[in-house]
N, C-alpha and C positions, 0 to 999 in steps of 0.2 A: 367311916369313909375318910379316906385321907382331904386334907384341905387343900386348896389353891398352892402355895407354898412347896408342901409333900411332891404333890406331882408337879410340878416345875422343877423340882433338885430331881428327883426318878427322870422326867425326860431330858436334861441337861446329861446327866451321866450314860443312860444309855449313848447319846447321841457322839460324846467325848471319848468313850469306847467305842463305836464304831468308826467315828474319825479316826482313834490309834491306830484301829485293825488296818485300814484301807493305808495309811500313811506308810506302814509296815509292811505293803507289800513293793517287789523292787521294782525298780524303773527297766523299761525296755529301751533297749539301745537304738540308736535311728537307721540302723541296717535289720533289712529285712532280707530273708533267703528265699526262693523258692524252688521245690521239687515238684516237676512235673511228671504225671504218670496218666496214663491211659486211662484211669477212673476219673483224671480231674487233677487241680494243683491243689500244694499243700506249703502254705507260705507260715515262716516264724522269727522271732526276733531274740536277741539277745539280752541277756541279762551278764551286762561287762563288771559289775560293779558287787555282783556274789559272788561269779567264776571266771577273773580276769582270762587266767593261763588257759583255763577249757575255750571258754570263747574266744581269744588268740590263735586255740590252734583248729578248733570247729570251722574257724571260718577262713581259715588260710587253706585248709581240705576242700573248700567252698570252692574259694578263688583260684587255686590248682585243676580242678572238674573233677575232682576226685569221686564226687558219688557221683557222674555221672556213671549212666550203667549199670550202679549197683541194685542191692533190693530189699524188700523189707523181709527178713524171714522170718517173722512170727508177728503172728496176728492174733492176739487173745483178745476177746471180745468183753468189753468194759472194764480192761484191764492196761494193755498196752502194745502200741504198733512199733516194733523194733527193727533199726537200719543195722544190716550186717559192716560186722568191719570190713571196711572197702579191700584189703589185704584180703583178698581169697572169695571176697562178697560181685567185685565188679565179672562183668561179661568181658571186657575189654581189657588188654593190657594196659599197665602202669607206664609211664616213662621216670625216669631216673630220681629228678625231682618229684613228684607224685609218691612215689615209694619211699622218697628217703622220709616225707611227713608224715605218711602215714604209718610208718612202723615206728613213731615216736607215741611215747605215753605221757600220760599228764598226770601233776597229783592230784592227790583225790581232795577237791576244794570242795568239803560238806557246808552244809549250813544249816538256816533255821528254817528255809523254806521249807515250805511244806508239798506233797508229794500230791496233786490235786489234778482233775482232768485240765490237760491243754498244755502243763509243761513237759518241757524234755529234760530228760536224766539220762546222765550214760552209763554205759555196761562197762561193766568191770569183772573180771576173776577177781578170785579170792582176797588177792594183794589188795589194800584202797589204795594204789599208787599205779594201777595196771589195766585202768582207761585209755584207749587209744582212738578210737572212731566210732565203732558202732553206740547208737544211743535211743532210747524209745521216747515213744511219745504217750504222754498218758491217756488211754480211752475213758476213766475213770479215776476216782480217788482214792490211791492208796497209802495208808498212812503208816503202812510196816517198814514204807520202803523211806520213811523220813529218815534225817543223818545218816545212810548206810550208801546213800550214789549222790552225783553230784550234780546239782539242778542249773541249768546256766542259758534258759531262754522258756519260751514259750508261744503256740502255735498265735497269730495273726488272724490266720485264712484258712478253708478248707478243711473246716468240721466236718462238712458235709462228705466232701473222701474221703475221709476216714471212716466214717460212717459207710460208705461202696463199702468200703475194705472189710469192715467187723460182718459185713455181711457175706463176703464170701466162705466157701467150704475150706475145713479145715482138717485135719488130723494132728493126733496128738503122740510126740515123738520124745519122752522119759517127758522131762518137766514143761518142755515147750509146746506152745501149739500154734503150728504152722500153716499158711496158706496152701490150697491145694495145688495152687498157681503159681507161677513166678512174678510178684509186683514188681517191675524195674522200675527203676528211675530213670526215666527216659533224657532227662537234661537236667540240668540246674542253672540257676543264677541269682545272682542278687542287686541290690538297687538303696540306695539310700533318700526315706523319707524327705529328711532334709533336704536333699539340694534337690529334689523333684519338685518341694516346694518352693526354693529359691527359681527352677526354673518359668514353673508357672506364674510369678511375678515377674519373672524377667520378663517372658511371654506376652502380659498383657501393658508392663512398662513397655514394650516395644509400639503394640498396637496403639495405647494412648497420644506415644510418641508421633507416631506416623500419622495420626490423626489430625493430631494438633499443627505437625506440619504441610498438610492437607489445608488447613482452615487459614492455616498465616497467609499462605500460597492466596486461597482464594478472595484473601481481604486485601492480598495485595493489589491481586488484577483487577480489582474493583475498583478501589480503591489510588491507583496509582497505573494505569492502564499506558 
């Protein structure tokens, strides 16, 4: 049997190892995005700090409404939910700016992240330099698809719609398999954690405030009538 000592150094190193692992994984950026659709919303965030240049232009597409309208065309089940590139993906026309962003490509910024359910990686052809917009989301883990696309956030919110979505009927069209349905994107937006929290303190710095001038008030007229 190992002594008091033994397993003290075995649980220190376990535990130094899982701190690495967790330390190792990236930070999400304090914007959050959300796509809304008919099954429910589907909120996620950035990781600015693996894929500066993808998330620069992810979420200038954002800020533009570019996926509004658009949709998911394929839906593999424990696999991955894929947003069409908005070029030929949206219901709605483009305007000038809209179009000029999105027929821009980004390099292919790989990394060591790992390909695991809940992040987003985008699609690419052949080229790794020939990422434009469309991008999936991982329903599962898969790990063929490590260094080969580029990972640059991961879902927040809205497991659960995606989960509606793996459930819907499908067919399978050469490698793809697609909804029977058309999932649109009914709207999009986004919202920064941060100053939502900055406002919720302003919020109750206000009320404190008002209080406090409430209570001066009534010490006054008490007080000095």
């Amino acid at each position: 049997m190992w002594d008091h000592n033994a397993w003290l150094l075995s649980f220190l190193c376990v535990t130094f190892m899982a701190a690495g692992a967790l330390s190792q994984e990236p930070q999400l950026g304090s914007v959050r995005v959300v796509f809304q659709t008919k099954y429910g919303d589907i909120e996620f965030g950035f990781f600015p700090t693996v894929a500066p240049k993808t998330v620069e232009h992810i979420f200038k597409l954002v800020r533009l409404g570019c996926y509004n309208t658009n949709h998911f065309f394929r839906v593999d089940k424990g696999f991955v939910a894929q947003v069409a590139d908005v070029v030929g993906g949206r219901s709605a026309p483009m305007n000038e700016e809209q179009r000029k962003e999105a027929e821009k490509t980004v390099v292919g910024e790989f990394s060591d992240v790992k390909h695991v359910k809940g992040v987003l990686s985008m699609g690419r052809y052949a080229d790794p330099n020939s990422a434009a917009s469309s991008f999936s989301m991982l329903l599962g883990d898969a790990p063929h698809l490590d260094g080969q696309y580029a990972i640059f956030g991961r879902l927040t919110k809205g497991y659960e719609t995606l989960q509606k979505l793996e459930d819907l009927p499908t067919r399978r069209e050469g490698i793809f398999v697609m909804p029977m349905e058309r999932i649109t994107i009914l709207s999009s937006y986004y919202y920064d954690i941060e100053m939502e929290s900055c406002e919720v303190e302003r919020s109750n710095l206000q009320r404190r405030l008002a209080a406090s001038a409430v209570e001066v008030e009534r010490q006054r007229m008490k007080c000095f009538p």
